[in-house]
C-alpha positions as CSV (number, residue, x, y, z in Angstrom):
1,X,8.1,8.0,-33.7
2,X,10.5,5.2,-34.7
3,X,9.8,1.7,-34.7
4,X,8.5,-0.1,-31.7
5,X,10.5,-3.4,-31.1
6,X,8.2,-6.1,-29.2
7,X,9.5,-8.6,-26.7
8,X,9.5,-12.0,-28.1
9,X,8.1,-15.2,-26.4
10,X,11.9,-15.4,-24.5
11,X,11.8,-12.1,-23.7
12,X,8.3,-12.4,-21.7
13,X,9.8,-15.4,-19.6
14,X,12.6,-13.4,-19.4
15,X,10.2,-10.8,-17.5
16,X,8.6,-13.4,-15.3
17,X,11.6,-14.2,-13.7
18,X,12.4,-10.3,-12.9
19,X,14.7,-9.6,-16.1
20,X,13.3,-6.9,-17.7
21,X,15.8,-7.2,-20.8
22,X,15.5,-3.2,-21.6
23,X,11.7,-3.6,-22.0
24,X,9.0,-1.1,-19.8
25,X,5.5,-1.8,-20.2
26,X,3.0,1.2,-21.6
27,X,-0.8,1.1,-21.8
28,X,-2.7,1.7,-25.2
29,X,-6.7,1.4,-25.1
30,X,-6.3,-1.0,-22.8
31,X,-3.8,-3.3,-23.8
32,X,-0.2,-3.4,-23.1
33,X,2.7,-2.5,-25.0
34,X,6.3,-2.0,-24.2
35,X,9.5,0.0,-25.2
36,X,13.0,-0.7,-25.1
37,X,16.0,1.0,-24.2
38,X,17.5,0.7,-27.8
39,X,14.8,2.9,-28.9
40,X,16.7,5.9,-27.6
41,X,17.1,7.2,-23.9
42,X,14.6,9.3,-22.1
43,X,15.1,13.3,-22.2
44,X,13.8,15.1,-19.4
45,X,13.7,18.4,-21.1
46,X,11.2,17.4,-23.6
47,X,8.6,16.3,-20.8
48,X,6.7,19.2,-18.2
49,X,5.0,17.6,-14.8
50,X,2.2,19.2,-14.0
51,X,-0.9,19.0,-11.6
52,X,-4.1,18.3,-13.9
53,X,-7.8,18.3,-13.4
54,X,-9.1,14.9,-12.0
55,X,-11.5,14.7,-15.0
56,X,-8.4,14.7,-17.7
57,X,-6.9,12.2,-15.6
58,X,-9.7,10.1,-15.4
59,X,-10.4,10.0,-18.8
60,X,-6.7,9.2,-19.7
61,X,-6.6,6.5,-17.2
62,X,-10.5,4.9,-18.2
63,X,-8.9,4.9,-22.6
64,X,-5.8,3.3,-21.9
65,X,-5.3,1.3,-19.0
66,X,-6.6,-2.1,-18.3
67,X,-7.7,-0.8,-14.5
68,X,-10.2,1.5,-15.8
69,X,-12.0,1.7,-12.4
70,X,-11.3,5.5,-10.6
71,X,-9.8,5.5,-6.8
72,X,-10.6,8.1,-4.6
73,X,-7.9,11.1,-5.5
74,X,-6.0,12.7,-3.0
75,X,-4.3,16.0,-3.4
76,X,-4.6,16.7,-7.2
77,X,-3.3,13.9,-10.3
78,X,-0.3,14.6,-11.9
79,X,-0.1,14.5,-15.7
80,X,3.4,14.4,-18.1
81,X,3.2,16.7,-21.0
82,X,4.9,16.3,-24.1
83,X,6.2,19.6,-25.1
84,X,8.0,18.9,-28.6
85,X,4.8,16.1,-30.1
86,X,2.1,17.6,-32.1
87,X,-1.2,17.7,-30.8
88,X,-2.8,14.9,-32.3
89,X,-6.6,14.7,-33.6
90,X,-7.4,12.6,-30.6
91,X,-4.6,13.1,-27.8
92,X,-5.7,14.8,-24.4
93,X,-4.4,17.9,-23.7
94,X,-3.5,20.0,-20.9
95,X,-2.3,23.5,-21.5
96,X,-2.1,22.8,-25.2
97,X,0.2,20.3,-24.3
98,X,-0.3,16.6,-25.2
99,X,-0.8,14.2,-22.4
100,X,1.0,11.5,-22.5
101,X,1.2,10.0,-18.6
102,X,-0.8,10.2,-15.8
103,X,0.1,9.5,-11.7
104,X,-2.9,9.1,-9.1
105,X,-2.8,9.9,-5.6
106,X,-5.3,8.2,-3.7
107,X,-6.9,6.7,-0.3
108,X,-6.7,3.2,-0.1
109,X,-10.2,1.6,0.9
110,X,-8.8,0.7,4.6
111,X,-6.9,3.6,6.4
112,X,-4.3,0.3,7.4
113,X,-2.9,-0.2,4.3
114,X,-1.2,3.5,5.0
115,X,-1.0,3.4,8.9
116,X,0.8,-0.4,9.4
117,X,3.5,1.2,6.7
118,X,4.3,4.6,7.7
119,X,2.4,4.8,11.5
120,X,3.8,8.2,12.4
121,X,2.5,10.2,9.8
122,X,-1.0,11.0,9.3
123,X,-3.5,9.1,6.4
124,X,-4.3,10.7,3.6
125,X,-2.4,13.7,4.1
126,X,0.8,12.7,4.8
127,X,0.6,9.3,3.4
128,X,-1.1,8.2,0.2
129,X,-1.2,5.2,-2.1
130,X,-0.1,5.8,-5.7
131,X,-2.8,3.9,-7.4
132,X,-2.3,4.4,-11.3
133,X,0.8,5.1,-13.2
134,X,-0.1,4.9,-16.5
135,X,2.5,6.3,-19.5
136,X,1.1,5.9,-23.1
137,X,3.6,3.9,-25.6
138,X,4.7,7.3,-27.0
139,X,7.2,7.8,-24.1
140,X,10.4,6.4,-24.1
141,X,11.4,3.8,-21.5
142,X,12.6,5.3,-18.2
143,X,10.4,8.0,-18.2
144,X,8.2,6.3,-15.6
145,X,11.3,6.8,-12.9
146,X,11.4,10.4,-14.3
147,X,7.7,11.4,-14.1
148,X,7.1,9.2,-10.2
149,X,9.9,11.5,-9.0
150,X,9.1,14.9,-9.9
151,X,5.3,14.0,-9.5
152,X,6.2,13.1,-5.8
153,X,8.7,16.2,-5.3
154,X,5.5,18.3,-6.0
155,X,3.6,16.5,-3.9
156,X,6.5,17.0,-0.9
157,X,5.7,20.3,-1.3
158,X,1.9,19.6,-0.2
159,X,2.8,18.5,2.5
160,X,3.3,14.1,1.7
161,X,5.9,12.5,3.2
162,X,5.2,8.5,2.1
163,X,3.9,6.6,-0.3
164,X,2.5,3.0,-0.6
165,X,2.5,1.2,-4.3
166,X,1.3,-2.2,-5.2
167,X,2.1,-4.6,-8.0
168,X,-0.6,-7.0,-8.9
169,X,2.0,-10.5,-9.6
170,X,-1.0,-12.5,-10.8
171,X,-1.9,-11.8,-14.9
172,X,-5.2,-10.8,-16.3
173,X,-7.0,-12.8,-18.9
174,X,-10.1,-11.7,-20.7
175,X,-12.6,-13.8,-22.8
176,X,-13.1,-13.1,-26.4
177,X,-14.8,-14.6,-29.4
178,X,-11.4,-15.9,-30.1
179,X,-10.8,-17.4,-26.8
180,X,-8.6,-16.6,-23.5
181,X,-6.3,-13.5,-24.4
182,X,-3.7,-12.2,-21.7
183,X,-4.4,-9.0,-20.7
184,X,-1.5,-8.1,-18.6
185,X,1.1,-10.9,-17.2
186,X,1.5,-9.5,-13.8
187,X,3.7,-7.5,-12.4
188,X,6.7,-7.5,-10.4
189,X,7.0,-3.6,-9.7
190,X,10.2,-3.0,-11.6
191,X,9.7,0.9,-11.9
192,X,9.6,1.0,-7.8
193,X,12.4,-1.2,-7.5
194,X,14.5,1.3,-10.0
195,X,13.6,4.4,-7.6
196,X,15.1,2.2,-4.9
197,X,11.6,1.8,-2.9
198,X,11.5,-0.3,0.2
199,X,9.9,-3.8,-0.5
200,X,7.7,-5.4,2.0
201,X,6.1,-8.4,1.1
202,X,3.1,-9.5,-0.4
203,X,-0.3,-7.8,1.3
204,X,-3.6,-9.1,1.8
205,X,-4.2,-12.7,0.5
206,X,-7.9,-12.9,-0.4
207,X,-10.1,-14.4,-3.3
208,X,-10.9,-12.6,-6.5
209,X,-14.1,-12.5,-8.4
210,X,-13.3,-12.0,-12.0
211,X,-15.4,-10.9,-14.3
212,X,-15.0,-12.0,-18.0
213,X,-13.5,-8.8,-19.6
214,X,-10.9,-9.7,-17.0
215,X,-11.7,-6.8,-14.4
216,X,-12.5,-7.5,-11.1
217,X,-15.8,-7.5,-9.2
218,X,-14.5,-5.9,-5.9
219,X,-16.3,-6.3,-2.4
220,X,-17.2,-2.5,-2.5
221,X,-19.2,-3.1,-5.6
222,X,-21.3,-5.7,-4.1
223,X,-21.8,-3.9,-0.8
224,X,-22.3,-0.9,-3.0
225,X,-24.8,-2.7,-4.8
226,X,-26.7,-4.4,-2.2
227,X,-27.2,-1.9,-0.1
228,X,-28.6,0.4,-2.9
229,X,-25.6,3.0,-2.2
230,X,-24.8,5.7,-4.2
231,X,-22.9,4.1,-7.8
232,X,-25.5,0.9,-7.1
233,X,-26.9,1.3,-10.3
234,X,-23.8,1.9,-12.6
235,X,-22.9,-1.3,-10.9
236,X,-25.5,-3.5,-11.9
237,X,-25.6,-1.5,-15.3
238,X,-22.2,-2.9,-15.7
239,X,-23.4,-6.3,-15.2
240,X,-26.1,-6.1,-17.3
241,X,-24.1,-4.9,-20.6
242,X,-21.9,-8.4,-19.8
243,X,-25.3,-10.6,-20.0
244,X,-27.0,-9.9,-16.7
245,X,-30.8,-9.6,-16.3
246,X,-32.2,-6.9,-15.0
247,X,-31.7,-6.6,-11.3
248,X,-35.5,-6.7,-8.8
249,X,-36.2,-3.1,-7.5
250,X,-34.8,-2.2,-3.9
251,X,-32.6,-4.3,-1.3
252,X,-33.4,-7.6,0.3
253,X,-32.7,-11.1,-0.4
254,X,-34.0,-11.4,-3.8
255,X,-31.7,-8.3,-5.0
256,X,-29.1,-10.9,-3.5
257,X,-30.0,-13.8,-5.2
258,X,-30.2,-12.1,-8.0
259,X,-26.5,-11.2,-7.8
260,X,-25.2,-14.3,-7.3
261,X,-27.0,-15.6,-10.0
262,X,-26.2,-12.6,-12.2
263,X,-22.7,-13.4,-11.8
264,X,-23.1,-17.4,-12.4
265,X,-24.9,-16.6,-15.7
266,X,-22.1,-14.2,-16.9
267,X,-19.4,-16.3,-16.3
268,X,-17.4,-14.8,-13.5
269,X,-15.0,-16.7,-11.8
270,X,-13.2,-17.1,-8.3
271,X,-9.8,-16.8,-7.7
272,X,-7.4,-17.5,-4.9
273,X,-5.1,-14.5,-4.8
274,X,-1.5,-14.2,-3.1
275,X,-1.7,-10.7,-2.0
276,X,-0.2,-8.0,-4.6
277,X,3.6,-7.0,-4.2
278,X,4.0,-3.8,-1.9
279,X,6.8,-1.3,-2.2
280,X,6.8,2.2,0.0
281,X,8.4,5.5,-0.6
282,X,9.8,8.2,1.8
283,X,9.1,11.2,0.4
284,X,9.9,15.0,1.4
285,X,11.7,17.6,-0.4
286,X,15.2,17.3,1.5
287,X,16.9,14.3,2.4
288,X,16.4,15.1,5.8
289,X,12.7,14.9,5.8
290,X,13.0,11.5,3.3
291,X,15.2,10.2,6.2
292,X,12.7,10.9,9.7
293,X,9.3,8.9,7.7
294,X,9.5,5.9,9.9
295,X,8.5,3.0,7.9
296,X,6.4,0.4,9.9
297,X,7.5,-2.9,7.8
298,X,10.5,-4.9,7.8
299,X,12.2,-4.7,4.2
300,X,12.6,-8.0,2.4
301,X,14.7,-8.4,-1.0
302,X,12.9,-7.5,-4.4
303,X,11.0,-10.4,-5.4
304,X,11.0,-12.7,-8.5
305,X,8.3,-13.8,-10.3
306,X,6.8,-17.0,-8.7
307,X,4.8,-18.6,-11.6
308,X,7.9,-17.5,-14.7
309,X,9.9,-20.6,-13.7
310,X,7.8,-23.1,-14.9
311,X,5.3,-23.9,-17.7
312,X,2.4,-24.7,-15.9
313,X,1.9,-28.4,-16.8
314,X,-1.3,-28.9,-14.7
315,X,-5.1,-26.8,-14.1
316,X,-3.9,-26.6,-10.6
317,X,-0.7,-25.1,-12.0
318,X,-2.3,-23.0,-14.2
319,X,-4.9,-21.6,-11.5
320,X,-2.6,-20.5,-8.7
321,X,-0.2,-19.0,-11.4
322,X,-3.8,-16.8,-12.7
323,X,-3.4,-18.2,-16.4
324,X,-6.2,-18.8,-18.4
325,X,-7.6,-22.9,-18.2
326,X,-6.1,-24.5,-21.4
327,X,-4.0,-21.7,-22.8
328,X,-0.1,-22.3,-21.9
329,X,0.9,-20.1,-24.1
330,X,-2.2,-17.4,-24.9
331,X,-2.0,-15.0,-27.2
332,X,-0.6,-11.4,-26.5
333,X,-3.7,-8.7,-27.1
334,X,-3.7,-7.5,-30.9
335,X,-4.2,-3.4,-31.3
336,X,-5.6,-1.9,-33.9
C-alpha cells in the first residue's frame, strides 16, 4: 500500500468548516485515520459487495470502529471484499476474501425516527437506519459512495425503499494516562451529502452521559440495567472493568444508588447534545420507485460545522463545542 498522507492541523479546521480538502475518514482499532484523493482513485472492479454473516460484521465493526456497541440488524450486513489484497495473518475474511468495509442495517430504538421521515412506507421493512459504515484505511477514498450504493441496490432488491443516516457533529474525547485524546472530531456527513441525500436538520437534542473511554452510557443501558433485563449484567460488567464496585444483587433502590454512584466514582460526565445531523435516502432499484418514497421532512441545505469557526476561548466554549476541558488543541490518537 503506498504512503498514507495525514491531514495537518489546517487541514482538520479545514474539515470543521465542511471542506473536506480530498481527505475521507477510515477506522483502524478504533481510531481514526483518513485517505486522500492523491493517493490514487477508487476502482470498483477490485472490490465485491456482498451480504455477510452478522457475526463477521460484528466483529469487524467491535476491532475498528470507535462505536463498538451492536444495533439491532435488519435484513442481513453488507461487507466489501477486496479481491486483488492478500489475505493477511489477521484480516477477516468472507469467502476467502479480505474484508475490508462493513454497512449495518438496523432498527432504530423508536419506530419514529423511521416513520416522521418516510410515513408511507412500512418500519423496518421498508425503511431502515444505516447505523455503521465502517471502511478500514486500506480502501481508497471514495469507496464509501461506492460500497453505500451497491449495498443499498441489494437491499432494493429485499424489498427497502428508504433509508435514515445520522452524523454525530459533536467529537469524542477519551481519557488516557496521557491526558484528553480526541477520539473522533465529529462529523458532518460528507459521504451522504456526496450520494446527494436529502438533509433534514439536526434530531433529537438530549443530554449525554459519557463515559471515560469516550463511549456513551445510553438510556437503554440503564433501563437495561435496572430492571435486571436480559444484557444487565454485561452492562454493569462494563462498568466495573472502568473502576466500578460491584453492583448489590437484584433491582430496587439500592441497585440504583448504586448506579449513580458507580458512575460518579468512574468519572462519567454529562453532556448537552444538539441532536446528530440527519440525512435520508430513497431507495429502490428504478428511478421510478426512488422517485414515489415520500419523504416526511422538509429539506434544508447541507450543514457546516458549528464549533470549526472558532477556537474555543472559554469552558463554556469548549463544552457546547464537546471538546475536552483544557485541551484546545488535543492530541490526534497515536496507532500502533
Amino acid at each position: 500500500m503506498t504512503s498514507i498522507i495525514t491531514p495537518r492541523p489546517a487541514d482538520l479546521r479545514a474539515m470543521q468548516l465542511g471542506d473536506p480538502r480530498g481527505f475521507t475518514q477510515r477506522w483502524r482499532y478504533g481510531a481514526p485515520t483518513w485517505r486522500h484523493v492523491s493517493e490514487g482513485g477508487f476502482r470498483a472492479q477490485r472490490y465485491a459487495v456482498t451480504a455477510i454473516p452478522e457475526a463477521t460484521a460484528k466483529a469487524f465493526v467491535q476491532r475498528h470502529h470507535y462505536l463498538s456497541g451492536w444495533p439491532a440488524v435488519l435484513h442481513h450486513p453488507y461487507g466489501l471484499l477486496d479481491q486483488e489484497a492478500p489475505l493477511g495473518a489477521g484480516d477477516l475474511a468472507v469467502e476467502g476474501l479480505p474484508l475490508v468495509g462493513v454497512l449495518v442495517l438496523a432498527s432504530p430504538m423508536n419506530p419514529r425516527v423511521l416513520t416522521g421521515a418516510f410515513p408511507h412506507l412500512e418500519p423496518y421493512r421498508e425503511s431502515a437506519e444505516i447505523a455503521r459504515l465502517v471502511l478500514s484505511e486500506s480502501v481508497p477514498s471514495n469507496g464509501e459512495s461506492f460500497f453505500t450504493s451497491a449495498a443499498l441496490r441489494s437491499a432494493a432488491a429485499a424489498g427497502l425503499r428508504g433509508a435514515v443516516m445520522f452524523s454525530d457533529p459533536v467529537p469524542r474525547w477519551r481519557r488516557t494516562e496521557h491526558g484528553h485524546v480526541i477520539q473522533t472530531r465529529g462529523h458532518l456527513g460528507i459521504v451522504y451529502q456526496a450520494l446527494s441525500a436529502t438533509y433534514t436538520g439536526l434530531g433529537t437534542a438530549r443530554t449525554l452521559t459519557v463515559l471515560p473511554d469516550g463511549s456513551t452510557f445510553t438510556a437503554r443501558a440503564r433501563s437495561k440495567l435496572l430492571r435486571q433485563e436480559s444484557g444487565a449484567a454485561g452492562v454493569a460488567r462494563r462498568l466495573e472493568e472502568m473502576g466500578a464496585p460491584p453492583p448489590p444483587p437484584g433491582p430496587g433502590e439500592a441497585l440504583k444508588q448504586w448506579l449513580d454512584q458507580a458512575l460518579a466514582q468512574i468519572g462519567a460526565r454529562r453532556q448537552a447534545h444538539p441532536g446528530n445531523h440527519r440525512y435520508l435516502l430513497r431507495v429502490g432499484r428504478t428511478r421510478a420507485e426512488r422517485t414515489r418514497t415520500v419523504i416526511g421532512f422538509t429539506p434544508r441545505p447541507y450543514p457546516k460545522h458549528p464549533c470549526g469557526s472558532a477556537i474555543p476561548h472559554s469552558a463554556s466554549h469548549e463544552a457546547a463545542c464537546g471538546i475536552a476541558p483544557g485541551s484546545v488543541h488535543p492530541p490526534q490518537p497515536r496507532i500502533a
